[in-house]
C-alpha positions in Angstrom: 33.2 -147.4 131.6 30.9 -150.3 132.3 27.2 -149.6 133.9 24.7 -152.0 135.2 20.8 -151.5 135.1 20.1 -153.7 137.9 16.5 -154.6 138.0 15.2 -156.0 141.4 12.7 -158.5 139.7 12.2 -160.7 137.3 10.7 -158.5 134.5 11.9 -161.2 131.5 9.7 -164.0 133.4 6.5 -161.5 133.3 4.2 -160.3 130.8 7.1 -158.0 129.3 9.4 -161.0 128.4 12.8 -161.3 128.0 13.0 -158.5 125.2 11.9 -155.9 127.1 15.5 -156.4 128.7 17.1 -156.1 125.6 14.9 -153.3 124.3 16.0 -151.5 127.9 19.7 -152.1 127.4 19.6 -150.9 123.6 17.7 -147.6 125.1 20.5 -146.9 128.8 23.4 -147.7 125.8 21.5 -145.4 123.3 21.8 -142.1 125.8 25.2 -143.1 126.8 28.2 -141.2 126.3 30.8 -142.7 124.1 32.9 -145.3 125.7 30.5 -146.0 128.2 28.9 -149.7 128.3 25.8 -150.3 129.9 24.4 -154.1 130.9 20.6 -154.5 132.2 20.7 -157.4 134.6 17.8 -158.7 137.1 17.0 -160.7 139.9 15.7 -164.5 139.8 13.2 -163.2 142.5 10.7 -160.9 144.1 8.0 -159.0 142.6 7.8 -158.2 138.9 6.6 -154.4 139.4 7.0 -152.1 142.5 3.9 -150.8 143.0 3.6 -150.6 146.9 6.0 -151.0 150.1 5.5 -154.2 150.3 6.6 -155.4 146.8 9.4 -152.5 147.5 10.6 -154.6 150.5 10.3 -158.0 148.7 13.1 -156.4 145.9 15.8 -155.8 148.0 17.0 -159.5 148.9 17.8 -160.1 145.0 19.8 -157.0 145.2 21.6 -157.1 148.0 22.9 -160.6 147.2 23.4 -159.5 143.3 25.5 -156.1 143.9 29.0 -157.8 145.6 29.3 -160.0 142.2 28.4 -157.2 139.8 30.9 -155.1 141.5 33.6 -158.4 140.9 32.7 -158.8 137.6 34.1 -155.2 136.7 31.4 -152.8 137.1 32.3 -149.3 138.1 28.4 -148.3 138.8 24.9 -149.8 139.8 21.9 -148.5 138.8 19.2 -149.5 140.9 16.0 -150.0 138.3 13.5 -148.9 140.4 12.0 -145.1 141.0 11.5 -145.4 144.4 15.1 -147.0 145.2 14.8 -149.8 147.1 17.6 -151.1 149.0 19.7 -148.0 148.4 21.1 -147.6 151.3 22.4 -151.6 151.9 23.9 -151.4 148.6 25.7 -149.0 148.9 26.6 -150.1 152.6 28.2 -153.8 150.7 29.8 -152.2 147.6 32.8 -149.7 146.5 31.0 -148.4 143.4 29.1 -145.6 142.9 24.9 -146.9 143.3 22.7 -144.6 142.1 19.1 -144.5 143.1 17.2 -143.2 140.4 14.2 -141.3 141.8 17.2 -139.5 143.8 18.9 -138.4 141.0 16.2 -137.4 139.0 14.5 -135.1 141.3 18.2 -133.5 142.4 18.4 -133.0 138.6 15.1 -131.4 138.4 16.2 -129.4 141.9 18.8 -127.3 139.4 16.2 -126.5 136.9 13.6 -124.9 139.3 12.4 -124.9 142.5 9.1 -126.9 142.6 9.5 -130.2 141.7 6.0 -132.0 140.9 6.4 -136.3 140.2 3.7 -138.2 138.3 4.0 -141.2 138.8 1.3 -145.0 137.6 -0.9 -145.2 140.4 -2.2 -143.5 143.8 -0.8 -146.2 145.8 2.9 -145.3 145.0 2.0 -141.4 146.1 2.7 -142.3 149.9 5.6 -144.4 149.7 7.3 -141.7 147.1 6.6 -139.1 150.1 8.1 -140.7 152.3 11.0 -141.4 149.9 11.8 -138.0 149.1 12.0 -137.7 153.6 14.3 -139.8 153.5 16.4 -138.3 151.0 15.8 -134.4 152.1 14.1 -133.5 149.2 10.2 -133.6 150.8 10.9 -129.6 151.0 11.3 -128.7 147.1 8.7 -132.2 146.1 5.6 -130.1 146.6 3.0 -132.3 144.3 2.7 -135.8 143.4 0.3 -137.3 141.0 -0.7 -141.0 138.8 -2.1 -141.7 135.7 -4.1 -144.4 137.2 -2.0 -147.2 134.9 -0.3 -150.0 136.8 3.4 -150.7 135.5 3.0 -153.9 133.1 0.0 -151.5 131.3 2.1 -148.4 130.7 3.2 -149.6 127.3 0.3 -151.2 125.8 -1.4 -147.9 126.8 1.4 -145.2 125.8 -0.7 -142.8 124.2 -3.0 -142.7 127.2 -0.3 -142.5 129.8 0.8 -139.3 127.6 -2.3 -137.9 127.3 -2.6 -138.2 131.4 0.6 -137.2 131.9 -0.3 -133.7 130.3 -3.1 -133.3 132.3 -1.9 -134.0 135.2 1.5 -132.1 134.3 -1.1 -129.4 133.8 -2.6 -129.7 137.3 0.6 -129.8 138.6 1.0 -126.6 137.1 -2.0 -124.7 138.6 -0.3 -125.9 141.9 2.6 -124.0 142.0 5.2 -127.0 140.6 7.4 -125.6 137.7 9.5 -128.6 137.1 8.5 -132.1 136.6 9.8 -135.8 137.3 8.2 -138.9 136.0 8.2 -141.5 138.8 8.6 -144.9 137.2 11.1 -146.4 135.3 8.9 -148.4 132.8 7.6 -144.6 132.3 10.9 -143.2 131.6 11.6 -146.0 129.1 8.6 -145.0 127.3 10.9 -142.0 126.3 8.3 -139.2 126.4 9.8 -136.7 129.4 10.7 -134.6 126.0 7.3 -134.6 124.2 5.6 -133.9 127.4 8.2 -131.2 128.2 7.3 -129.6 124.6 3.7 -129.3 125.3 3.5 -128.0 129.1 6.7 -125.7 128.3 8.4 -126.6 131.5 11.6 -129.2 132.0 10.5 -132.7 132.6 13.0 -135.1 133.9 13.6 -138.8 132.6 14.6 -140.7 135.6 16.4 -143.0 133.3 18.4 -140.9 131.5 19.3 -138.8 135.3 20.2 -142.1 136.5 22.6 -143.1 133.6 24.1 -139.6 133.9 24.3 -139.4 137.7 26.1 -143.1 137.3 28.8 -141.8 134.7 29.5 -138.6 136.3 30.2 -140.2 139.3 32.6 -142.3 137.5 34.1 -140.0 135.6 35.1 -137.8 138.1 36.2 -140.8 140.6 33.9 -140.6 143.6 31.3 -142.7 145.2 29.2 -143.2 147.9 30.6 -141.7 151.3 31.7 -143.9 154.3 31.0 -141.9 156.8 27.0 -142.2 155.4 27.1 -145.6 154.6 30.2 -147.5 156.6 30.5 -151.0 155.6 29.2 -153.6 157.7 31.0 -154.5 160.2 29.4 -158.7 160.3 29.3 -160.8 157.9 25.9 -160.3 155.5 25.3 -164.0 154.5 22.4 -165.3 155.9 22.0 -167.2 158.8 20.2 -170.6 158.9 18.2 -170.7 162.4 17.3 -174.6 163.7 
């Protein structure tokens, strides 16, 4: 089975560099299941973090244009490498393969583990967008808290042991407000690989939305399905874009 992390940036050409790639791909083909394969690709452009709607907006062109070749080079799945799944729908619209939109699958994840699902995610200016997310994929009813650390994106490793030490408080909040399950709502987060720490501490399951999306990719594979076309029909024009004089 062969997987690609897609990431709708350019991480390598930020302050992460080209290894965090590689450190990424080692981690997705860490988790996998034998025979699986997993590739972390990215775009040439757009934003280097999604921390707003507008930087959410600015990463679907890469993708768009990127997931038809993937899908011709072999792939069976997509992993879009970004919580808040931008350009879900479209991709899954231009391609036959299972695309899996992360913050998606990791809050339907957490969905069979309890029935409050709380997400803490970097910073307050993600909360909004993630609501309006979770709308858009009918999960807004069983989301009932959102919360940040206050750490932007290219920070969150530098300042691991903080972002854990937030993350239980927070998780703690959380708790006091009626959420018995948790999601953390980034994917640099979920890299950091401490869903399992944090789990052991506030005693309740906390979901890595990298590991849900890897999972949610190979199951879908596995048992030969992906995304319906009577949700997303395949469009009907040609998608190349059109120079206007």
């Amino acid at each position: 089975m062969k997987i690609t992390y897609f990431i709708p940036g350019p991480m390598s050409r930020g302050p992460l560099g080209p290894e965090e790639l590689v450190r990424r791909e080692a981690f997705l083909n860490q988790h996998a299941f034998e025979g699986t394969l997993v590739e972390v690709r990215e775009t040439s452009a757009g934003p280097a973090s999604v921390e707003s709607s507008v930087e959410e907006y600015l990463s679907v062109p890469g993708l768009i244009e990127a997931a038809p070749t993937l899908e011709a080079e072999g792939f069976e799945a997509l992993i879009i490498g970004c919580f808040g799944d931008p350009g879900l729908a479209p991709t899954r619209e231009l391609v036959d393969i299972p695309v899996i939109g992360p913050g998606q699958a990791a809050v339907l994840a957490a969905a069979q583990l309890g029935q409050s699902v709380g997400i803490i995610t970097v910073v307050d200016e993600v909360v909004p967008a993630l609501r309006r997310q979770m709308r858009s994929h009918g999960l807004d009813a069983i989301v009932t808290d959102i919360r940040a650390v206050d750490v932007p994106v290219l920070e969150l490793r530098q300042r691991a042991d903080e972002v854990l030490a937030t993350l239980e408080t927070e998780a703690e909040r959380g708790l006091a407000a009626g959420a018995d399950t948790f999601v953390l709502g980034c994917m640099t987060m979920g890299f950091l690989d401490v869903a399992r720490l944090l789990q052991e501490r506030i005693g309740v399951p906390v979901i890595n939305p990298v590991l849900a999306a890897l999972k949610a990719a190979e199951s879908a594979v596995s048992i030969g399905v992906s995304s319906s076309r009577a949700c997303y029909p395949k469009p009907r024009k040609a998608t190349a874009a059109v120079e206007v004089h």
